[in-house]
MARLUMVEX-138045 format. One record per residue (C-alpha): residue in three letters; residue number from 1; x, y, z. Coordinates in Angstrom, 3 decimals. Layout:
   residu   num       east      north         up
      ala   NUM          X          Y          Z
...
# end
This chain:
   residu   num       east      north         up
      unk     1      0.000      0.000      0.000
      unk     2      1.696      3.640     -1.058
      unk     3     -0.373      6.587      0.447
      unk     4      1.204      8.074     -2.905
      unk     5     -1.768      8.247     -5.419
      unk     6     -3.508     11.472     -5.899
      unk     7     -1.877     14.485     -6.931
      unk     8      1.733     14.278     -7.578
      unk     9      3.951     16.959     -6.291
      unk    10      7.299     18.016     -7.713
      unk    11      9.371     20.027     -5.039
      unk    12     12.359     20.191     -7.821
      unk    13     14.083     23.475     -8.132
      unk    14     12.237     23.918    -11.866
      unk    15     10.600     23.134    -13.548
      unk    16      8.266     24.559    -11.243
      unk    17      4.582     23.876    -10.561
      unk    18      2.442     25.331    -13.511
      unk    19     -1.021     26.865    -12.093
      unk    20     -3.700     26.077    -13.316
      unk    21     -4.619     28.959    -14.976
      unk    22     -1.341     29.328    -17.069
      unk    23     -2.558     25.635    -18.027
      unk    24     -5.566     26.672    -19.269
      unk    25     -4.513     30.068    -20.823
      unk    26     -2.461     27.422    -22.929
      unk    27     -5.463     25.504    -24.188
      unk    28     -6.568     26.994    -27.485
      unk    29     -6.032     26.818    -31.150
      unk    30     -2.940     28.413    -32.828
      unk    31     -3.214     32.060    -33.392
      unk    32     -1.930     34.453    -36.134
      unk    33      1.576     34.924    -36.149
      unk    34      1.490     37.926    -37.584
      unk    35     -0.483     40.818    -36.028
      unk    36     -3.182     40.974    -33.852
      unk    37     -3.225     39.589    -29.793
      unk    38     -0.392     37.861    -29.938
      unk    39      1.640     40.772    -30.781
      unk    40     -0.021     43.009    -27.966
      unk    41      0.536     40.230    -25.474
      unk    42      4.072     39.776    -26.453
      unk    43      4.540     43.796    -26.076
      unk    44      2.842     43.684    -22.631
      unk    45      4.939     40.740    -21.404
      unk    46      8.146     42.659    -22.130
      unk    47      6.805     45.704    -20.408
      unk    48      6.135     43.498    -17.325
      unk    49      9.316     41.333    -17.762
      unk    50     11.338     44.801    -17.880
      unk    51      9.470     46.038    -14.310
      unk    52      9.886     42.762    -12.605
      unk    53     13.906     42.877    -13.351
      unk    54     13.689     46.634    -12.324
      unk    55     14.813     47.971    -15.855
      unk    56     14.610     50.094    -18.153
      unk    57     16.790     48.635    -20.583
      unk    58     15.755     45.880    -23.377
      unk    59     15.138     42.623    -23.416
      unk    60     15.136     39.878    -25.952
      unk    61     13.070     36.650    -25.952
      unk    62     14.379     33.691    -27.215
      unk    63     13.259     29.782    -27.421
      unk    64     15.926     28.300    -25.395
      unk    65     16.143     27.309    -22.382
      unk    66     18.512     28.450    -19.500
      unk    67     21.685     26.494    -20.825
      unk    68     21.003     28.915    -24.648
      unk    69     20.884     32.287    -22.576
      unk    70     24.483     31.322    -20.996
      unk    71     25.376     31.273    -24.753
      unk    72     23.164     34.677    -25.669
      unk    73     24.929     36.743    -23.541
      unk    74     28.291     35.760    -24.338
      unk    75     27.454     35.595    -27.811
      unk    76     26.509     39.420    -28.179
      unk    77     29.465     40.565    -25.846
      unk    78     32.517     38.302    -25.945
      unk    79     34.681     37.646    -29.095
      unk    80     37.184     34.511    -29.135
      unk    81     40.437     35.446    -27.066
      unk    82     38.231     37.590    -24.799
      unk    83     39.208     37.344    -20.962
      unk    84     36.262     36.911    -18.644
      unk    85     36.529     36.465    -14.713
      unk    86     34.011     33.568    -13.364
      unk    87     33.622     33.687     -9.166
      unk    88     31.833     30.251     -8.870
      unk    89     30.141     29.495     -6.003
      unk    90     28.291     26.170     -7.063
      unk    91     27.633     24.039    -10.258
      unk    92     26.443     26.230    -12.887
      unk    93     28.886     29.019    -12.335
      unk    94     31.360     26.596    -13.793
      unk    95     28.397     25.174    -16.677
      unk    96     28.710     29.519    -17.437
      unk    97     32.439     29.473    -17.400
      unk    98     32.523     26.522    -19.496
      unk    99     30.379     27.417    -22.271
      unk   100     32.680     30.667    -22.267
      unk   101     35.632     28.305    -23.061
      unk   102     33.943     26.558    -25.438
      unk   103     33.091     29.906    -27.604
      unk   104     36.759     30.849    -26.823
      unk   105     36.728     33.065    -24.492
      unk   106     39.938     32.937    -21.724
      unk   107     38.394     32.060    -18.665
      unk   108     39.405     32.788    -15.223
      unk   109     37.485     31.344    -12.565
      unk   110     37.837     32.055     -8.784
      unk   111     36.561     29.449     -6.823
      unk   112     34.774     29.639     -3.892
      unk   113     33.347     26.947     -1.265
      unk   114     30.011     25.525     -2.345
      unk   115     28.779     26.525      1.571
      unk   116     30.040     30.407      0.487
      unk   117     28.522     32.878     -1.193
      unk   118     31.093     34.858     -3.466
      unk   119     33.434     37.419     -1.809
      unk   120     33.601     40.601     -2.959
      unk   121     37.022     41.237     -1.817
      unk   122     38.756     38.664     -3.978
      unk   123     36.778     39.462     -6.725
      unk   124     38.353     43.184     -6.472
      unk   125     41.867     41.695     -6.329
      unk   126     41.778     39.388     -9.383
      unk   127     40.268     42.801    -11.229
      unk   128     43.463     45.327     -9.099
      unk   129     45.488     42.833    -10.791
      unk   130     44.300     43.267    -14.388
      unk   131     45.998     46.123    -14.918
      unk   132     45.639     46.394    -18.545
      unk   133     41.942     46.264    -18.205
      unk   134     41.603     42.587    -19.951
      unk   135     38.733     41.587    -18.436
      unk   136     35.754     42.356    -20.759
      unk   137     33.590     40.441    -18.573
      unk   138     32.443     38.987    -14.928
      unk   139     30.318     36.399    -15.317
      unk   140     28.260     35.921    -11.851
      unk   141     25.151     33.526    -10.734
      unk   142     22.557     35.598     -8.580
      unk   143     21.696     32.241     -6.927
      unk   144     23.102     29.139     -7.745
      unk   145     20.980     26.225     -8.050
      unk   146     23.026     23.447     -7.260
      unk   147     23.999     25.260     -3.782
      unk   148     21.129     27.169     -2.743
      unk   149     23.422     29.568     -2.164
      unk   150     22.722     33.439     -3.108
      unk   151     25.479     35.944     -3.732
      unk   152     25.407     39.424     -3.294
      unk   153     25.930     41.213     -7.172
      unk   154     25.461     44.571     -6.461
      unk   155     28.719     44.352     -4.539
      unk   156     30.183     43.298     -7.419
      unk   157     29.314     46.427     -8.784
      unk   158     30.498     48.439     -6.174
      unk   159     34.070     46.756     -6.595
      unk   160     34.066     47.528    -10.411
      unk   161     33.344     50.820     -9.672
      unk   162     35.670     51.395     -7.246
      unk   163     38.357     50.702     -9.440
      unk   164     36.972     52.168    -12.301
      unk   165     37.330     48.840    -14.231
      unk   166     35.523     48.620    -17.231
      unk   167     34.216     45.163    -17.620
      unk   168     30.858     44.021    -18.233
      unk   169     28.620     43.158    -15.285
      unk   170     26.408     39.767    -16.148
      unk   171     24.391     38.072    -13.531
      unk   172     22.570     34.478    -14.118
      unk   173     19.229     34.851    -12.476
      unk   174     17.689     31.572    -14.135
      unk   175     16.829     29.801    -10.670
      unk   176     15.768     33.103     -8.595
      unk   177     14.476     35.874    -11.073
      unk   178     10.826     36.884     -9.623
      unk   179     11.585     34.434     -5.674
      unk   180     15.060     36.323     -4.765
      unk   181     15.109     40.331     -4.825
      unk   182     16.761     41.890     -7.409
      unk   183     17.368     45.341     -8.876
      unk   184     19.122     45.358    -12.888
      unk   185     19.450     49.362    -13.027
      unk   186     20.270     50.295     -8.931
      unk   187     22.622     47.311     -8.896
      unk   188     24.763     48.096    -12.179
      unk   189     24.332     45.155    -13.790
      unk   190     24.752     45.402    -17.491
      unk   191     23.168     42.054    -18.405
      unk   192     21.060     40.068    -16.390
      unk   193     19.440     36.248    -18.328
      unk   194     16.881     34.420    -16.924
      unk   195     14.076     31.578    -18.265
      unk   196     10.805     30.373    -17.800
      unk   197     10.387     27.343    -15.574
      unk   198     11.501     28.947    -12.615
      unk   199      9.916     31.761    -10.644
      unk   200      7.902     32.697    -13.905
      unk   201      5.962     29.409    -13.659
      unk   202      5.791     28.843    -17.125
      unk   203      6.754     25.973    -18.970
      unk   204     10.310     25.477    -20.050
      unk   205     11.227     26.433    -22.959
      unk   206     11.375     30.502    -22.935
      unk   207     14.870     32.570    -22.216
      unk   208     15.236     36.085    -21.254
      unk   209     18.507     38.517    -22.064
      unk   210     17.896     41.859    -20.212
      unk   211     20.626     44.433    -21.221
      unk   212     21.989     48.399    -20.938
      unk   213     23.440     50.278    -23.204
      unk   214     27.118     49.401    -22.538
      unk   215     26.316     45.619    -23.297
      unk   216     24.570     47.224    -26.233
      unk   217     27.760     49.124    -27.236
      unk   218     29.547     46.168    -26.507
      unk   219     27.318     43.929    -29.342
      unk   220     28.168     47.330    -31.479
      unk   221     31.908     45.833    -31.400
      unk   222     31.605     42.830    -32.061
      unk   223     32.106     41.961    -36.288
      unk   224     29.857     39.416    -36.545
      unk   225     27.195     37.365    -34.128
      unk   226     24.950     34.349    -34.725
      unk   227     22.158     35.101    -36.479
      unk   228     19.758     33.484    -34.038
      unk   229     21.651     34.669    -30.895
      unk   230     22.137     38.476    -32.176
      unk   231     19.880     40.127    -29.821
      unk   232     19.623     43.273    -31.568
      unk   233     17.374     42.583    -34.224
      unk   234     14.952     40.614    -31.364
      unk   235     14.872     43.732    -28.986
      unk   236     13.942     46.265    -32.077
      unk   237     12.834     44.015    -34.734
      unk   238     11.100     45.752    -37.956
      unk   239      8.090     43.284    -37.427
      unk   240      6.842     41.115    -35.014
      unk   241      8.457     37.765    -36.750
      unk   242     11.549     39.002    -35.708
      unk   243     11.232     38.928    -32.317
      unk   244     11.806     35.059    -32.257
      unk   245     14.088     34.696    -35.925
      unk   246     10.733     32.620    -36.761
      unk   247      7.701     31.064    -35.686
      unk   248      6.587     32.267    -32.468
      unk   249      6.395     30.054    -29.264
      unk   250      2.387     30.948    -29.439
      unk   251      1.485     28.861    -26.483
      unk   252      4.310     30.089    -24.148
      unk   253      3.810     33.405    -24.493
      unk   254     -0.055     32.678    -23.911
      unk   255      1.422     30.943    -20.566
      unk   256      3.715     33.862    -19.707
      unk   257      0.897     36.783    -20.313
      unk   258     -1.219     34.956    -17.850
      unk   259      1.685     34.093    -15.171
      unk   260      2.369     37.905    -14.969
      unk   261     -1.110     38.641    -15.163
      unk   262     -0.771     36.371    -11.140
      unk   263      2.359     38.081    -10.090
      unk   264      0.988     41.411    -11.024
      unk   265     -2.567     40.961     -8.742
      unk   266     -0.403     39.578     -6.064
      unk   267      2.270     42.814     -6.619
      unk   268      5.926     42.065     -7.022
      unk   269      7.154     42.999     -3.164
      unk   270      4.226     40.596     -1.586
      unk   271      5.537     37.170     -3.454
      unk   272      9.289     38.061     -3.115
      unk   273      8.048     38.370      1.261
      unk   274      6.034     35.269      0.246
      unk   275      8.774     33.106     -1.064
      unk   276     11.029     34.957      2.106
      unk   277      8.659     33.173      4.597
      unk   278      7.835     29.760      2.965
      unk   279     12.186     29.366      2.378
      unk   280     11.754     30.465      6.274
      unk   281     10.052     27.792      7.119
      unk   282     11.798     24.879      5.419
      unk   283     14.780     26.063      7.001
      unk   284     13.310     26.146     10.494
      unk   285     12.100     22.420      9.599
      unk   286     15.544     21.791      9.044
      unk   287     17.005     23.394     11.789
      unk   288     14.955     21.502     13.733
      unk   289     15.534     18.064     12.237
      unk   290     19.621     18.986     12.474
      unk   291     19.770     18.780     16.569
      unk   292     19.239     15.324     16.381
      unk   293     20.869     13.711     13.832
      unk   294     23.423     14.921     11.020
      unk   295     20.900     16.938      8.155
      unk   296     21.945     20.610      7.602
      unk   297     21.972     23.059      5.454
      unk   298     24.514     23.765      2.856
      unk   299     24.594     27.384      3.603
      unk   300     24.881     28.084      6.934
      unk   301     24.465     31.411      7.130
      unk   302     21.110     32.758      6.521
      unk   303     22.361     35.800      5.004
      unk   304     23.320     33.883      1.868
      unk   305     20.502     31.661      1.434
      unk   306     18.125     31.989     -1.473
      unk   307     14.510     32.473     -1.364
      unk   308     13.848     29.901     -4.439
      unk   309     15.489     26.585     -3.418
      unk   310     17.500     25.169     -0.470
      unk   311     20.237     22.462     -0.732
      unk   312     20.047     20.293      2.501
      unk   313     22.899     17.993      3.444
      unk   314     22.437     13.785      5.051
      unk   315     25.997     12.925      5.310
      unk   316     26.332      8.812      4.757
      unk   317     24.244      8.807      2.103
      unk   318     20.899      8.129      2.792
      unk   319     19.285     11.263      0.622
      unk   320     18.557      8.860     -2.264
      unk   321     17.172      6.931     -0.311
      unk   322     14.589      9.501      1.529
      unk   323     14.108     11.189     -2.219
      unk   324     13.245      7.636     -3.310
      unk   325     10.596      6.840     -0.223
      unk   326      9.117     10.356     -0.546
      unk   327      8.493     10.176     -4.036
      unk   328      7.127      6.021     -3.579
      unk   329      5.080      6.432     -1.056
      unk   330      3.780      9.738     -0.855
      unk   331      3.860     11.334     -3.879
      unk   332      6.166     14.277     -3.531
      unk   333      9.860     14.491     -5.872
      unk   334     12.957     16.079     -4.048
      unk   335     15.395     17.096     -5.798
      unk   336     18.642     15.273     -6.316
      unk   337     22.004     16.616     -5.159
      unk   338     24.692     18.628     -7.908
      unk   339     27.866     18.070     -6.925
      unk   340     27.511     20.529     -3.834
      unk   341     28.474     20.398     -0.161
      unk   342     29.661     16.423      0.648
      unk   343     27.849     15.530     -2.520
      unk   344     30.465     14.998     -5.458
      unk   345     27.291     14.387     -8.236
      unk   346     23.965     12.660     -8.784
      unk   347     23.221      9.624     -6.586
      unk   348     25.599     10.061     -4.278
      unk   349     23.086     10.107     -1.067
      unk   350     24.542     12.904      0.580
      unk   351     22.330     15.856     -0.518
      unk   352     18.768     16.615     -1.886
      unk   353     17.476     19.626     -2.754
      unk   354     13.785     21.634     -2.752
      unk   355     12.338     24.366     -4.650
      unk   356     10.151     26.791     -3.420
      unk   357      9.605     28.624     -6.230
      unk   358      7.045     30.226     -8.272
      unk   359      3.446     28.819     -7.865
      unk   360      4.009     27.731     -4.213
      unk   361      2.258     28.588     -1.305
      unk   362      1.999     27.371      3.078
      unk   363     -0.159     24.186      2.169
      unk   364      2.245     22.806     -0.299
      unk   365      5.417     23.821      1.649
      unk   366      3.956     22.099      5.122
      unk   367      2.951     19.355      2.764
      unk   368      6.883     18.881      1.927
      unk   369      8.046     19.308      5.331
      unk   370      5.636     16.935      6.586
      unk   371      6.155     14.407      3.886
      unk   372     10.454     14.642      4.485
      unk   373      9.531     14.417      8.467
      unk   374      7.502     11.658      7.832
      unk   375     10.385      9.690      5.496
      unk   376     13.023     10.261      8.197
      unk   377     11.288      8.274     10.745
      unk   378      9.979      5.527      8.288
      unk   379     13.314      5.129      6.904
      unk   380     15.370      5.143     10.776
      unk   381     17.058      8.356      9.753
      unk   382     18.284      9.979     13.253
      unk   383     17.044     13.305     13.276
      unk   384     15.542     16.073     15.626
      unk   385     11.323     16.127     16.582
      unk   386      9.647     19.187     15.972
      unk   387     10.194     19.739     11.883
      unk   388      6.513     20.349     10.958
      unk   389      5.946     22.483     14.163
      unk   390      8.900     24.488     13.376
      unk   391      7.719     24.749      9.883
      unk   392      3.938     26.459     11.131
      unk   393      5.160     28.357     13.718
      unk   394      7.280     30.422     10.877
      unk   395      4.073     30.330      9.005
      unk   396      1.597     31.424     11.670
      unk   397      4.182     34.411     11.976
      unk   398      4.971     33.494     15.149
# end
């Protein structure tokens, strides 16, 4: 007997639960590609797109996922031979810095613990030390989601400012844009990517390149991009069919109109405090669970943990096991662990992960906590009493 059937849930950080009304605002026939709603709803979802990053710079949509916007903004700003400086605080500060190498770019990356956030202060050596200015780039990941772990980019700002270097400020905000605050114009950064399947709660399958005028200017240099990753032509195309180099992804943008459409009733400060207090609560589950037995969390310090997904540590390996019970017998999917804290990969049994992200809300984040709580004891896992407690307490507001 598994108390599993009924509704699945998928605690995964992203894809991230689609509502139900982005599901149905998907559920019609094709529409004209060529004028009509479709082209006011894609004008509209950039105007909301640009207010939720807090910009008032452009932004070009493209049908990729997060892995293609890695490659958009290095495409429009980084010619082979390039140098670009990578802090890397987690797994896919090192998938950015690789895909940099891989377009030819000469990458320096400064590694930091996967329990750390990125520190400003080495940062602003590696750049005192480029004294010829080579760095054209810092390539930085708002929150890392193989870590949990968020770092603090406006800093990073501050630091090229204060020595007047003039690189190119990028920030990967795939797993946090719309869950963790952040600020494109008061924070200096001069390109900021994100997707979809995240905090958006749409389907995957949309990316997102945000950009100033200096990464503008930088394009300007450049003698040739990619046809399909040249961002200038999507961010002032002469007609709508440029916006996407072809066919439009009709149904995603039908998906994304209506997603705002939620984030806008709810208003942008009340779900970044909602997803402040439900990633409150798991940790306070987990917290709780730590003082008797070995679970933690990856980041220890509050401070630096994000808002959209937490990375939670069993040392000995028996993670895969409780992601395997959870998911068996009652119905909800943890994440797997990337390669972060005592976890060296996939199904090592050391670390799981949970998103909070998006469409998410006290019901389904007790549900979680409950569900975990309830596959430590039925699998013998030694851990503290008092998870689900700690968990309503935080949401009560008490």
């Amino acid at each position: 007997m598994s108390l599993a059937h009924g509704r699945e849930y998928l605690a995964i950080p992203g894809p991230s639960v689609i509502p139900d009304r982005v599901l149905r605002a998907m559920h019609r026939a094709a529409p004209n590609i060529y004028e009509g709603e479709l082209v006011e709803i894609t004008g509209t979802a950039l105007r909301d797109l640009k207010a939720l990053a807090g910009t008032a710079g452009d932004c070009a949509i493209y049908i990729s996922n997060g892995h293609g916007m890695w490659e958009a903004a290095l495409a429009n700003t980084i010619r082979p031979g390039d140098r670009v400086l990578v802090p890397v605080a987690g797994r896919f500060g090192h998938g950015w810095a690789e895909l940099a190498r891989d377009l030819g770019a000469e990458v320096e990356i400064l590694e930091f613990p996967t329990t750390a956030a990125v520190d400003p202060d080495r940062v602003a050596e590696a750049l005192r030390a480029d004294t010829a200015y080579g760095f054209r780039a810092v390539l930085a990941v708002l929150t890392d989601t193989s870590t949990g772990i968020r770092s603090d980019i406006a800093a990073l700002r501050r630091v090229l400012d204060d020595l007047g270097h003039p690189a190119l400020l990028m920030a990967d905000c795939i797993a946090s844009f719309g869950c963790d605050p952040f600020e494109m114009d008061d924070w200096g950064v001069d390109v900021m990517i994100t997707a979809s399947q995240k905090g958006l709660m749409t389907p995957p399958g949309l990316g997102f390149a945000f950009f100033n005028a200096r990464a503008a200017a930088a394009r300007d240099r450049l003698d040739r991009v990619s046809p399909y990753w040249d961002w200038r032509p999507r961010a002032a195309p002469e007609m709508f069919y440029r916006y996407f180099f072809g066919t439009a992804p009709t149904h995603h943008l039908f998906a994304l109109r209506e997603a705002l459409d939620m984030i806008a009733e709810e208003g942008r400060q009340a779900v970044l405090d909602r997803h402040a207090t439900l990633a409150r609560a798991l940790w306070a589950a987990c917290d709780a669970w730590g003082r008797g037995g070995a679970l933690a969390l990856n980041a220890a310090d509050p401070a630096i943990r994000s808002h959209a997904v937490t990375a939670i540590s069993l040392p000995g390996g028996p993670a895969d096991r409780l992601r395997a019970w959870c998911a068996a017998e009652a119905g909800v999917t943890l994440g797997i662990g990337l390669g972060t804290g005592a976890a060296t990969g996939p199904g090592t049994g050391e670390m799981f992960r949970v998103g909070h992200m998006g469409h998410v809300n006290a019901h389904m984040l007790l549900g979680v906590v409950g569900v975990i709580e309830a596959g430590l004891i039925a699998l013998d896992i030694p851990h503290g009493s008092g998870g689900v407690e700690a968990a309503a307490r935080v949401c009560a507001g008490r």
